[in-house]
ROKOLSE-912966 format. One record per residue (C-alpha): residue in one letter; x, y, z. Coordinates in steps of 0.05 Angstrom, whole numbers, plus 5000, padded with zeros to 4 digits. Each point is the difference from the previous one (the first is absolute). Layout:
N
aXYZ ...
***
This chain:
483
x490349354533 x495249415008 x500849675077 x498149445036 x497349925073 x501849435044 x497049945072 x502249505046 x496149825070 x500949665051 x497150025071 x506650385028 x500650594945 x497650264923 x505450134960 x498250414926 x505649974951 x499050434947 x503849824926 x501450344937 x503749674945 x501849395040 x502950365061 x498450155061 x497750745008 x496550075070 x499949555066 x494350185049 x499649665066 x494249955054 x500249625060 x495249675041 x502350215061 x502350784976 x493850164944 x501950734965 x497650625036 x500150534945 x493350234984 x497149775065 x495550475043 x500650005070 x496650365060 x506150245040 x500350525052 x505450485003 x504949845054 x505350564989 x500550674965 x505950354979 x500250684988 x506850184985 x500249404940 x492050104984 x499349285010 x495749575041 x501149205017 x492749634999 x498849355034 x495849604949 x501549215043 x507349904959 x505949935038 x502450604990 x496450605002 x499250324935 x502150654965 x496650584970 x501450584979 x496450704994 x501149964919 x495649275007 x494550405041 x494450294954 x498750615046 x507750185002 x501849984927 x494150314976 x500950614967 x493150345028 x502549855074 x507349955012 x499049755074 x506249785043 x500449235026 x498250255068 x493250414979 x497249334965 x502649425046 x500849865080 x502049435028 x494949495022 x495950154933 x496949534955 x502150064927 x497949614938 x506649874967 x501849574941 x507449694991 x503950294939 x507649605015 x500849305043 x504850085070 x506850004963 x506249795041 x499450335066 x494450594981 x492749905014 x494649994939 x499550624961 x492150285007 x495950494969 x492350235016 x499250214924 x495949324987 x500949694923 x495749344977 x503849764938 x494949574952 x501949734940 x499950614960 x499550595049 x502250205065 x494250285036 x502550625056 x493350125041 x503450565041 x501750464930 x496550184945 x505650114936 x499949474947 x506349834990 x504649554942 x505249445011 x506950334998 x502449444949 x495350244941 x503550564972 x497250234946 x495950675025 x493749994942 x499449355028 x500350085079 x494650584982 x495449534950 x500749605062 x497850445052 x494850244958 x496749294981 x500449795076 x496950735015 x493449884954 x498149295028 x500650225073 x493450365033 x500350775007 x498849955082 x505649465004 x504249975068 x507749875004 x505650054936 x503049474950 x506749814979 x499449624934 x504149424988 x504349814941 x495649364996 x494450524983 x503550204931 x496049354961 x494349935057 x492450194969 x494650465037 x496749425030 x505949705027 x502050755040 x493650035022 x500549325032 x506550165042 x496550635022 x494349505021 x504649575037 x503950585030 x494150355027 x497749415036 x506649815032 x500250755020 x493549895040 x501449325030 x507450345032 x496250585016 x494349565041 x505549555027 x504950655025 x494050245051 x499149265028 x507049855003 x505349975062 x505750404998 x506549714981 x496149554953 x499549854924 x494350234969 x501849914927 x504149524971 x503549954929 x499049474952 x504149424995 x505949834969 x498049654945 x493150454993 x504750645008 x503849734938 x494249894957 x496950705012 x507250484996 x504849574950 x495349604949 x500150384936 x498849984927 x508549674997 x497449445048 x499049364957 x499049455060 x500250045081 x501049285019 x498949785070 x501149375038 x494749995047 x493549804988 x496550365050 x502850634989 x499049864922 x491650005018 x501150645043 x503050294940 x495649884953 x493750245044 x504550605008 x501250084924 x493149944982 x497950525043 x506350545001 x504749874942 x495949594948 x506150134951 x503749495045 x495449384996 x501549704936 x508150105025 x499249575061 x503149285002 x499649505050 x507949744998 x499649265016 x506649744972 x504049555038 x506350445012 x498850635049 x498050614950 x506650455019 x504749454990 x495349934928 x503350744995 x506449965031 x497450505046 x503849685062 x506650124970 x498850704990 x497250145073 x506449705016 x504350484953 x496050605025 x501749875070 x509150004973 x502450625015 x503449904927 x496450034931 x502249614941 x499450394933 x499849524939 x505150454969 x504849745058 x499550565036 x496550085065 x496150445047 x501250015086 x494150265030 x501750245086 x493750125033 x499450455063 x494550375038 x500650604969 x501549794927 x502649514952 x506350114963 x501649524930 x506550024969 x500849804931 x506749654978 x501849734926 x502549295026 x502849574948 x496850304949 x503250464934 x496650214954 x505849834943 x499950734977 x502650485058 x499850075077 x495750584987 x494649554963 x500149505053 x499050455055 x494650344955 x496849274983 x500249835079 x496650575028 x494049944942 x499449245020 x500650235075 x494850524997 x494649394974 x502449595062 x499950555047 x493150114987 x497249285003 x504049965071 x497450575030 x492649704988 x501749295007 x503950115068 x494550635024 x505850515010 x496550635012 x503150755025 x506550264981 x504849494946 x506250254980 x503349694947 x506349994981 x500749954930 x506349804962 x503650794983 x498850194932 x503250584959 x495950154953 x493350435016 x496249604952 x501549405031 x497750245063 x494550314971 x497049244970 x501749605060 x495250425039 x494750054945 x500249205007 x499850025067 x493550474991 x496949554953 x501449425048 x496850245064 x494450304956 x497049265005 x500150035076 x492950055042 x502950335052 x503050764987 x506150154993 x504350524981 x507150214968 x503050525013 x507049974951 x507349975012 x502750335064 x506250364995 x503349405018 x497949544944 x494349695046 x493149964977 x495150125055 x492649775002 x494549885043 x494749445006 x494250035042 x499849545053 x493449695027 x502649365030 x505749495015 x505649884955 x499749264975 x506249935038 x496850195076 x493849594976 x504549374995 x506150135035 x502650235066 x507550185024 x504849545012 x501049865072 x507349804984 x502250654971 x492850365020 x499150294932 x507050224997 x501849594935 x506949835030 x503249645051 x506250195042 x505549534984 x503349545034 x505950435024 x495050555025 x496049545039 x506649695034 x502950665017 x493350255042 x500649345038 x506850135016 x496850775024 x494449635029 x504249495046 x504550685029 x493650285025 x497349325026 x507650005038 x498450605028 x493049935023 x499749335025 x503949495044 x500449424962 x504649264997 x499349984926 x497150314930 x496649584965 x498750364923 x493849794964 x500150084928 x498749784924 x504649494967 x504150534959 x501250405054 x503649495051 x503349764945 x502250754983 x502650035080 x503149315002 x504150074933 x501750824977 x497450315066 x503249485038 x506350475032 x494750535019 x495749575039 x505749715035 x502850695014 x493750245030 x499349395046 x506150095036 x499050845007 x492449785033 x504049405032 x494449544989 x499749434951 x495350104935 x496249394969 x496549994939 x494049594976 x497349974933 x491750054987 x497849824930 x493050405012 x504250605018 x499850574940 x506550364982 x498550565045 x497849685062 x503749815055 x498949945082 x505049915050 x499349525061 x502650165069 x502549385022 
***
């Protein structure tokens, strides 16, 4: 599936849409004033250890202190050693630690002190020695053909271990032993840089945006990566010719006249992906709830029939869902647990191609994933590993009318804990009058239906109740004024 790279820059943020067959597949976002942290390498020192969870928290100059845990820490998980938390760290001690997941929601960053160096075709792991294969090629004579090229061009006396990349499949001997090159040589400048540096401080910091994109997502499918900056066009290029020469004849300096996303109707669908609700073409659609914890979709069949039987509409929605489902999760970043909720089916078969589709879908996606089938309850459960902030908590924030709620309390609700709210005010305080703050609706809600209550409760206080109306006021607020 041939796609197309758009990057759009301006001084504020980089923003990387990624499209395949004339939609929008991918949104990544970096900020100015919030660049990505996963990958970094820090010098932190430990400022808490915990036993009983075999955990530590590292400071590494963040906000919050960040987490990491005895299966992150080389000399715990190691087979040889099996060491407890508290036999390899104390507080106060300075650690080398690189960041594997950004501070999501309320939790710190996510750390590990088994360094990796990703290059272009290799990740280089200075602190093992095992060669290993990208998960995503499956084929085993292959992974081994692999291992065994990679094996030959590398010297006998060679320090650290390999991961190879996908990228690596079509790459020649020359162009492996390059990354090696490059990967060595970062590996000394972070390793001359961690005995010089503070602690709390960076000492290694990713690639770019932009740079990032060129080195982990350009492929053999990649026809063009347009950008509209000029600047970072000449960065790119320098970066190409050095790194990823595949990608130099690809770049394109966009210098139309309309912004490039509105080119590609990419606007519109940053817009759609932040709807809770999903339109299938079919006419069904898709409502995607987002929590902490996980992400729940339900799948509904709309206005659409299929003409033949409810059973082969249902079947027809969930195949059309699963192709949605799948772009969402990667267009919106949804990572840990997703529940969906699938239209019921009878037939096993059914079931059965529905989550083969829903296999093939999320077999596109960079980041892993997994399915794990039907529950006993119809629901298919799978996970998605999450590295950074949903698109949503990039762009969004909660309301601070309804404070992420979703709903408001009506009208009625409000008026009836004012009416609560005046009998305590009655109670507590010596007043000459109540005066009763509160949105349009609401007054109108006490003067009109409520009307008989109010007057009711103002002779049992014996003290006279006014009400003024405050267009700024939301549904739910309301003060009352001792007069």
């Amino acid at each position: 599936m041939s796609e197309e790279i758009l990057i759009n820059v301006t001084p504020q943020e980089t923003r990387v849409a990624i499209m395949a067959q004339g939609a929008l597949q991918e949104l990544h976002i970096e900020r100015s004033t919030s660049l990505g942290l996963v990958s970094n390498i820090y010098r932190g020192d430990v400022c808490r250890v915990l036993p009983g969870m075999q955990s530590a928290f590292v400071e590494i100059g963040l906000q919050r202190a960040a987490f990491l845990h005895a299966t992150d820490i080389l000399e715990c998980s190691s087979a040889e050693t099996e060491r407890t938390i508290q036999e390899v760290l104390h507080e106060g001690q300075p650690l080398i630690v690189q960041v594997v997941k950004e501070p999501l929601g309320t939790k710190g960053a996510r750390l590990t002190t088994q360094i990796s160096i990703a290059g272009r075709f290799l990740v280089f792991l200075p602190e093992q020695q095992h060669i290993g294969v990208s998960q995503r090629i499956e084929d085993e004579a292959e992974r081994e053909a692999l291992r065994d090229r990679l094996s030959k061009l590398l010297p006998e006396d060679r320090k650290g271990g390999y991961i190879i990349r996908t990228q690596a499949e079509t790459a020649t001997d020359e162009e492996l032993l390059a990354d090696v090159d490059y990967l060595q040589k970062v590996w000394r400048n972070i390793q001359t840089s961690s005995k010089s540096a503070a602690n709390r401080s960076l000492v290694f910091q990713e690639l770019d945006l932009p740079m990032r994109v060129l080195r982990d997502v350009v492929n053999k499918d990649t026809e063009c990566i347009r950008v509209d900056s000029r600047e970072t066009y000449v960065k790119l290029r320098e970066f190409s010719a050095l790194y990823v020469q595949g990608a130099v004849s690809k770049l394109e300096h966009y210098q139309g006249e309309r912004p490039l996303f509105d080119v590609y109707n990419v606007e519109n669908e940053i817009k759609k992906a932040l709807s809770r609700k999903v339109e299938l073409k079919s006419g069904g659609y898709l409502i995607f709830d987002q929590t902490e914890a996980l992400t729940t979709v339900d799948v509904n069949t709309g206005s659409f029939v299929s003409g033949r039987s409810l059973s082969d509409t249902i079947f027809k929605t969930n195949l059309e869902a699963s192709q949605s489902i799948a772009r969402q999760l990667r267009l919106r970043n949804l990572g840990g647990i997703i529940i969906i909720d699938f239209i019921d089916m009878d037939e096993d078969a059914q079931r059965a191609a529905v989550l083969e589709e829903l296999q093939k879908a999320v077999a596109k996606d960079r980041t892993r994933t997994g399915i794990h089938g039907f529950s006993t309850l119809g629901l298919v459960e799978m996970t998605r590993k999450r590295t950074r902030e949903s698109l949503a908590h990039i762009l969004c924030e909660p309301c601070p009318v309804c404070q992420g709620r979703g709903e408001l309390k009506t009208a009625q609700t409000v008026c009836y804990e004012i009416l609560r709210e005046l009998l305590r005010h009655a109670r507590q305080f010596s007043a000459r009058e109540f005066r009763v703050l509160a949105s349009p609706k609401v007054i109108e809600l006490l003067n009109d239906e409520e009307s008989q209550s109010l007057a009711n409760l103002s002779d049992f206080i014996g003290k006279p109740v006014s009400l003024q109306p405050e267009a700024q006021y939301s549904q739910e607020a309301f003060d009352i004024v001792l007069m």
